[in-house]
C-alpha positions as CSV (number, residue, x, y, z in Angstrom):
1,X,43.1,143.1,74.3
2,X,44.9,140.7,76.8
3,X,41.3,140.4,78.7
4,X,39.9,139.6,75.7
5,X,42.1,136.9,74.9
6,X,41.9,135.3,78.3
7,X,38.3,135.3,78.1
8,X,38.3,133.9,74.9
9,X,40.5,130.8,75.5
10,X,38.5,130.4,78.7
11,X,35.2,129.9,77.1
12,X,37.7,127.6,74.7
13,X,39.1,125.2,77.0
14,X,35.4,125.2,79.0
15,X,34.1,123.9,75.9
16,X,36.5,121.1,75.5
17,X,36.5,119.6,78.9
18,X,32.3,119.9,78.6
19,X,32.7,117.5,75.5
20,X,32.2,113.8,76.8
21,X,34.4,111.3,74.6
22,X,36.7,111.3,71.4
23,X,34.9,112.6,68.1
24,X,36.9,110.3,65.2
25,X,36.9,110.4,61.2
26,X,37.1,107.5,59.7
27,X,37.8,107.2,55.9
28,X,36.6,104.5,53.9
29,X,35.4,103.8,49.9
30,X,32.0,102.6,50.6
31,X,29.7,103.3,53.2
32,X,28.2,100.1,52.8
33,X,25.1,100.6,54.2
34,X,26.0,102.5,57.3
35,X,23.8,105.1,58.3
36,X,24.5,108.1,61.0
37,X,23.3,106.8,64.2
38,X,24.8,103.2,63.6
39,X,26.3,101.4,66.5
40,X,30.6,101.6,66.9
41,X,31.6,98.4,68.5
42,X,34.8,97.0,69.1
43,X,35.8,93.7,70.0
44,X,32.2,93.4,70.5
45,X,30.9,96.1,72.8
46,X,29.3,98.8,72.0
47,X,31.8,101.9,72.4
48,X,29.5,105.0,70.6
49,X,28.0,105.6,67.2
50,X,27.9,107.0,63.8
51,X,27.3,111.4,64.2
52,X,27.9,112.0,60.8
53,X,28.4,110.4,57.4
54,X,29.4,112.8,54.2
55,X,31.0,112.0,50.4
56,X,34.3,114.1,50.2
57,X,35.7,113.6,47.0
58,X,36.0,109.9,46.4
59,X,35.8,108.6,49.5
60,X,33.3,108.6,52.3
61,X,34.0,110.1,55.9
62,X,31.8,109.0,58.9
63,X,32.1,111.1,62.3
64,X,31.9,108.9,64.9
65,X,31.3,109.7,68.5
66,X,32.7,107.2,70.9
67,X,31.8,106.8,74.5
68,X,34.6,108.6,77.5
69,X,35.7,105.3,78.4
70,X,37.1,103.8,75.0
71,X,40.0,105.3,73.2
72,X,41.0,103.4,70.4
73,X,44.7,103.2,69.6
74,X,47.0,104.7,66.8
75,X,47.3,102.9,64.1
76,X,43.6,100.8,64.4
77,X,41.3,100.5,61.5
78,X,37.3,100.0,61.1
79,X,35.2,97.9,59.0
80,X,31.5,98.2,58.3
81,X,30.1,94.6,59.7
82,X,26.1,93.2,59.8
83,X,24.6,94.2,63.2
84,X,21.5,92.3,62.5
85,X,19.7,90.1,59.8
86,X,17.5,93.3,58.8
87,X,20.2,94.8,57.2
88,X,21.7,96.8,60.2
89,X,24.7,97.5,59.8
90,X,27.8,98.8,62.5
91,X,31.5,100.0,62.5
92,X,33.3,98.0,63.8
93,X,37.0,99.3,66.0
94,X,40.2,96.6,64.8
95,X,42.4,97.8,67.6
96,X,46.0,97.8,67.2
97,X,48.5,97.1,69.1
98,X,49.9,100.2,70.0
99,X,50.4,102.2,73.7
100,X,49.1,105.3,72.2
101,X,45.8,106.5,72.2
102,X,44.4,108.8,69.1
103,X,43.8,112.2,70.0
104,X,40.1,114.0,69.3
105,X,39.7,115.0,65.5
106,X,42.4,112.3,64.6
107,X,41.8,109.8,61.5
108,X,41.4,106.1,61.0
109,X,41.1,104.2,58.0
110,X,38.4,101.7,57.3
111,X,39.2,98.1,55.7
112,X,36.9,97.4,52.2
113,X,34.5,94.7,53.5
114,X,32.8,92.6,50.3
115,X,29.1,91.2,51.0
116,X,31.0,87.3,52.0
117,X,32.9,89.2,54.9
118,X,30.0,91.6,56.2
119,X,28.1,87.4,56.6
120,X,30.9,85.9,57.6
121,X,31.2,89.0,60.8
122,X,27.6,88.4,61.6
123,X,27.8,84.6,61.8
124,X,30.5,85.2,64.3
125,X,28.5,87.5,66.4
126,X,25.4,84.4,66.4
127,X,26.0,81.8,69.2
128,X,25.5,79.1,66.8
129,X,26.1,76.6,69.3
130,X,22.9,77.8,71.3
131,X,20.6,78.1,67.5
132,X,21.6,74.4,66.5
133,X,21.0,73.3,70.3
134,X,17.8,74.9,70.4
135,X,16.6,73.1,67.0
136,X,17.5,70.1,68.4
137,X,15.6,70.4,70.7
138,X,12.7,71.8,68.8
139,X,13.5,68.7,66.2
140,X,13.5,65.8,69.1
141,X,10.4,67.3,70.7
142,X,8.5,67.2,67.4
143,X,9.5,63.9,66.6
144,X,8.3,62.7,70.1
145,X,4.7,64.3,69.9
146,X,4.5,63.2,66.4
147,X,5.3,59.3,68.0
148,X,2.5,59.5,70.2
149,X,0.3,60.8,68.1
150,X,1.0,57.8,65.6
151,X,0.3,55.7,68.7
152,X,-2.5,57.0,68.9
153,X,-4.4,56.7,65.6
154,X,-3.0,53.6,65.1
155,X,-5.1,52.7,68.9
156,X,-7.8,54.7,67.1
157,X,-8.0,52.9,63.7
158,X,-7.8,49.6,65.5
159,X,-10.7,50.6,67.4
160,X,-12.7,51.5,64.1
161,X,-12.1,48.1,62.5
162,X,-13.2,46.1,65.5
163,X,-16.6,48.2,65.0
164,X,-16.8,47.4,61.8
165,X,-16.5,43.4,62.3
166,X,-18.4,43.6,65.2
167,X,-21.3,45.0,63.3
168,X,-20.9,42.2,60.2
């Protein structure tokens, strides 16, 4: 029996240091959108993804896998953000600011996110600064090919009328 029982928490403990990262539930009301396989970020890097995402009761409980080098500290939270303008969405980490790190299987609980806040998250992800620059540029270029080709139907048109008198 005592063989047994050594062989058993052998193959036990094997299994856990083969298992790469922290496997998390996180609790929330709504999924929002989120889908298993959804990017987990946190303070905007990518630090795993969605396993699992099941209705228990009244709430919602995603699994999340997240990558060996992140552990997220007790006492963070999650929201469900925009990743993209088609829709994607991601779970996003809120760290907090404790020393100690959540175990594997522990629990967080996700912050309600209303359609204003999920915009809001992805208009802080754009670089605006770049997008306006870029129209600008786009804008100033337009303008200046649209000049010279004024220029030059004006040039053309003056051209025309002096045929015209020329052949009175």
């Amino acid at each position: 029996m005592k063989v047994f029982a050594i062989i058993f928490l052998s193959l036990f403990s094997f299994k856990s240091c083969l298992q790469d990262g922290t496997t998390i539930n996180v609790v929330m009301d709504d999924a929002g959108g989120l889908q298993s396989g959804s990017k987990v970020k946190c303070k905007g890097l990518d630090v795993g993804k969605v396993n699992d995402i099941k209705i228990v009761g009244d709430k919602v409980i995603a699994t999340i896998k997240l990558n060996e080098d992140f552990q997220p500290t007790k006492g963070s939270t999650a929201q469900v953000n925009l990743e993209n303008i088609f829709n994607g969405r991601n779970l996003t980490i809120l760290p907090s600011s404790s020393t100690e790190f959540l175990s594997n299987g522990d629990t967080i609980y996700a912050k309600n996110n209303n359609g204003l806040e999920l915009i809001n998250s992805f208009i802080k992800g754009a670089n605006l600064d770049s997008i306006v620059g870029n129209i600008d540029v786009s804008l100033d270029s337009l303008s200046d090919g649209l000049m010279a080709d004024s220029a030059k139907f004006r040039k053309l048109f003056e051209s025309a009328g002096k045929m015209i008198n020329f052949n009175k």
